[in-house]
N, C-alpha and C positions, 0 to 999 in steps of 0.2 A: 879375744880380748884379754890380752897380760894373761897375771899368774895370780891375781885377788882369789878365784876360788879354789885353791889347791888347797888352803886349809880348812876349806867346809866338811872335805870327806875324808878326812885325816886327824878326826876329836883324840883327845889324847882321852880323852874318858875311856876307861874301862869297864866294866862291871865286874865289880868284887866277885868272884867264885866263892859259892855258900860255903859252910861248914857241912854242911850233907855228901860234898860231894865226893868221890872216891879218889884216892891217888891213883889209880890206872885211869880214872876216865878223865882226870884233870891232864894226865899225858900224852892221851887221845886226844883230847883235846887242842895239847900245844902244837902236838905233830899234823892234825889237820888244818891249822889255824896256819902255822908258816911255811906248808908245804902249800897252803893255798896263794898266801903271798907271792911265793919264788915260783908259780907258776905265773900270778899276774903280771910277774915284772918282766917275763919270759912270751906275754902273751899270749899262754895257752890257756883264753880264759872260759872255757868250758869246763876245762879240771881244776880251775880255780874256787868258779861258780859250787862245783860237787865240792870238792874239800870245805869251803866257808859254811856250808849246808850242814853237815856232816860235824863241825865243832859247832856251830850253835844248835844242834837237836842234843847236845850234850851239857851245853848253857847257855845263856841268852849274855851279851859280850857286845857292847856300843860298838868298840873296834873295828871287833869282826863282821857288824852289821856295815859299818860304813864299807871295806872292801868291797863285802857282798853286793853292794848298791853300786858301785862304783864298775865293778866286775859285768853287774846286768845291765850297765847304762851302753857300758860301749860294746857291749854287746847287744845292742836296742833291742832288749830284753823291757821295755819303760812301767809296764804293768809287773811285773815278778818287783823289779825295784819298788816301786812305787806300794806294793805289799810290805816289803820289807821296813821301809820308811813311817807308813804306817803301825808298824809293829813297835818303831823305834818312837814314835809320837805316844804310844800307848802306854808304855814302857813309863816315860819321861813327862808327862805333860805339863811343868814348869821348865823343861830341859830347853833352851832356844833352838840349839844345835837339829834337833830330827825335825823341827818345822823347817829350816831353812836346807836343810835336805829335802824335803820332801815337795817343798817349793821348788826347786831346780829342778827336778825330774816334770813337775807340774809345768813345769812353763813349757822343757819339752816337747809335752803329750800337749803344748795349744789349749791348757787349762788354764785361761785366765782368770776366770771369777777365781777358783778354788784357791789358785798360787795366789791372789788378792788377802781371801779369807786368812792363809796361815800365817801372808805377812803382818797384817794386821794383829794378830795374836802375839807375834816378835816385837810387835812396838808397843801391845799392850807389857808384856813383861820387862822390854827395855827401850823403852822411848829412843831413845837419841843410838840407835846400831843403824849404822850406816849401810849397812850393807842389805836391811830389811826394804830400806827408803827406794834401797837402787833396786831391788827387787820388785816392789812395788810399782815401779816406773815403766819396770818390765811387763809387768804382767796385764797393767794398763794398756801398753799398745797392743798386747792381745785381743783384747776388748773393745780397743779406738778409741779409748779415754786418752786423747794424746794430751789436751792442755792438763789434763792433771798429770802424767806422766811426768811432762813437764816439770811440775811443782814439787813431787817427790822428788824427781834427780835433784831438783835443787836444794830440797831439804838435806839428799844426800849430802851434796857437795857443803853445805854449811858446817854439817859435821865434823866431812871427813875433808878438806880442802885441795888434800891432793889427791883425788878419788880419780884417777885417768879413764876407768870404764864408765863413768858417771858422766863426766865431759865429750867424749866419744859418743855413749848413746844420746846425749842430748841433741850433741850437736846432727845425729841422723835423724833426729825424728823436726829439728828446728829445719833441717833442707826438708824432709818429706813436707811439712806445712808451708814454703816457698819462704822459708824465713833466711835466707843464704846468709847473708850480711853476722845474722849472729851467731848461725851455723860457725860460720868461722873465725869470730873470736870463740869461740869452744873448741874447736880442733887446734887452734895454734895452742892454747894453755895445754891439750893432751899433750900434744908433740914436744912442748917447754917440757912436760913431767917426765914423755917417756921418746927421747928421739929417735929410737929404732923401732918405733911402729909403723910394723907395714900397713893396718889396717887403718891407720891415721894419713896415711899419706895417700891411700885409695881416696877415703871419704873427703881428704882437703883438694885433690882432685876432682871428685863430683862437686862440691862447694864453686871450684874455678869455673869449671866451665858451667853451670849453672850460673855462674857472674859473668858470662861472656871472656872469662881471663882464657886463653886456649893453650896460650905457651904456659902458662904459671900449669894447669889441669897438664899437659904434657911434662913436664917436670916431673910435679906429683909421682906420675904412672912408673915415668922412668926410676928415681927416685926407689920406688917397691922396688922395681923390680932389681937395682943394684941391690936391696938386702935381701932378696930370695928370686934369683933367676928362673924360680922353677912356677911363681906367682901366677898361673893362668887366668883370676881375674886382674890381675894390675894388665895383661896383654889383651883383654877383651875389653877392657875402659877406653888402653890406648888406640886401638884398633878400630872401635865405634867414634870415637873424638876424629881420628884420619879421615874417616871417612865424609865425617862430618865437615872438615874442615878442606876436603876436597883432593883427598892426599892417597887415592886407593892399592897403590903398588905397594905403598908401607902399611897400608891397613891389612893387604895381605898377607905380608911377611908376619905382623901378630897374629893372625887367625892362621897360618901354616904351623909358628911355635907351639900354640897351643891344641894343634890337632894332632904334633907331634907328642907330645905329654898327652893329651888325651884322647885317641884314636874314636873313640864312641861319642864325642860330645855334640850333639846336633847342634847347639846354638853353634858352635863356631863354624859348622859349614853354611848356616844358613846367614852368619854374617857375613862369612867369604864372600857369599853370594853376591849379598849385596855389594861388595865392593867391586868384582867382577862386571856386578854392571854395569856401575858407574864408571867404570875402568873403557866398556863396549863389548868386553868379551861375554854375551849374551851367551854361551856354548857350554862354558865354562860354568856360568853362573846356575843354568839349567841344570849340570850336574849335581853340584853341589846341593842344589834345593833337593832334587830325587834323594842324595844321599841323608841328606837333614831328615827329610820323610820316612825314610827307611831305617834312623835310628831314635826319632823324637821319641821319649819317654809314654806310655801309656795314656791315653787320657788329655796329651797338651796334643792344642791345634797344630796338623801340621801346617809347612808353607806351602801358599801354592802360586801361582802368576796373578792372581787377582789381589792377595793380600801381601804383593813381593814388598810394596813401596810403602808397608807397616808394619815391618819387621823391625825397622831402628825408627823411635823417635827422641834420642837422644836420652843423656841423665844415667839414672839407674837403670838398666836391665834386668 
């Protein structure tokens, strides 16, 4: 979704360096601090992670906590973050900034009460931050609190009116409650704000064909996939809609691109499948299911001949 949170872990805040503290260790300090940067921007972010470590056991530095967080996120490092965050709420606890850090790792980790709690502490200190509301919305569908979800984004979007992630997640959780019609006056206002979103032209595709539109929903897909030809879900929307609409020689050709970009992905051979045998090629589709089985992820059901004909019921997958 866009680029709204790129300056949540990016606080220009510093923390003042005391008078206690030494001219060699404040140098140590510089030199760990931007050697850990130009390693994260290099993504080597294990020696980034030790370097950010390494200048804050020498002082404690908003900054350099936020890297540090940012450094264990994407390195789904989400507890060591989520320490850190906490360190930075401790630090700061009028500060807004380390709760709405530490909310984002919190929704992550599928912490929705908790990511609830801190947002609310951001609207007690500043009512009207937009970004609290949209959070908030979040963390509610954690929980299935969807109609208040609901009510938050909309709070958001009162604030902030052109809030594009605000409108987007609305509009996905207004199709998950079978609300299409307003799903998509929300996805067209995103797409007025930001018209090279691919992830707008996905979700106004699910919107279509959930409204029975099939050529508007084929658009949509196509649509992604002219701004990123590499889009493996915008080929598995179109490829499930083919199918759907009786079309399995071209549903294969998208589940081929996308087995081609991702050799391990079982849902597409187990789509292939299905197409194969609406196609008649039962031989073909047999394989495919064996290979789906042989790489389905731990834990998910695989396919088998009894549950072939419930593998696609359309929509979301």
């Amino acid at each position: 979704m866009g680029n709204f949170f790129k300056s949540l872990f990016s606080s220009p805040k510093v923390e003042e360096a005391s008078d206690t503290i030494s001219r060699n260790d404040k140098k140590n300090f510089d030199i760990f601090k931007y050697d850990g940067i130009r390693a994260q921007q290099m993504g080597r972010l294990s020696y980034a992670i030790k370097c950010f470590t390494e200048a804050l056991n020498i002082q404690d530095d908003f900054e350099t906590m936020n890297y540090l967080v940012v450094a264990y996120t994407n390195s789904h490092e989400l507890e060591d973050a989520l320490d850190v965050a906490n360190h930075m709420v401790n630090l700061e606890p009028g500060n807004i900034t380390p709760y709405l850090t530490r909310t984002n790792i919190l929704l992550l980790m599928k912490k929705g009460e908790e990511a609830i709690a801190d947002c609310l502490k951001v609207i007690e200190l500043e009512e009207n931050n937009p970004l609290a509301w949209f959070l908030l919305g979040k963390a509610k569908m954690i929980t299935n609190d969807l109609t208040e979800a609901i009510e938050d984004l909309t709070k958001a979007m009162t604030i902030k009116n052109d809030f594009t992630d605000a409108y987007l997640l609305r509009s996905e959780i207004l199709l998950e409650i079978n609300q299409p019609e307003k799903a998509l006056s929300d996805i067209e206002k995103a797409l007025e704000l930001v018209p090279d979103e691919e992830s707008a032209y996905l979700l106004r595709g699910q919107i279509h064909e959930k409204l029975g539109n099939f050529s508007a929903s084929a658009d949509d897909y196509n649509q992604a996939l002219e701004l990123n030809p590499f889009n493996t879900d915008a080929f598995m929307f179109l490829g499930a809609l083919l199918i759907n609409t009786g079309k399995p020689d071209d549903a294969i050709q998208c589940f081929n691109e996308v087995i081609e970009l991702k050799p391990d992905f079982a849902k597409a051979y187990s789509e292939r499948a299905k197409a194969k045998e609406l196609k008649g090629d039962k031989e073909g589709a047999i394989a495919d299911i064996k290979t789906a089985n042989e790489l389905h992820p731990e834990g998910e059901q695989p396919v088998t001949q009894s549950n072939f004909e419930d593998m696609y019921k359309g929509g979301i997958y």
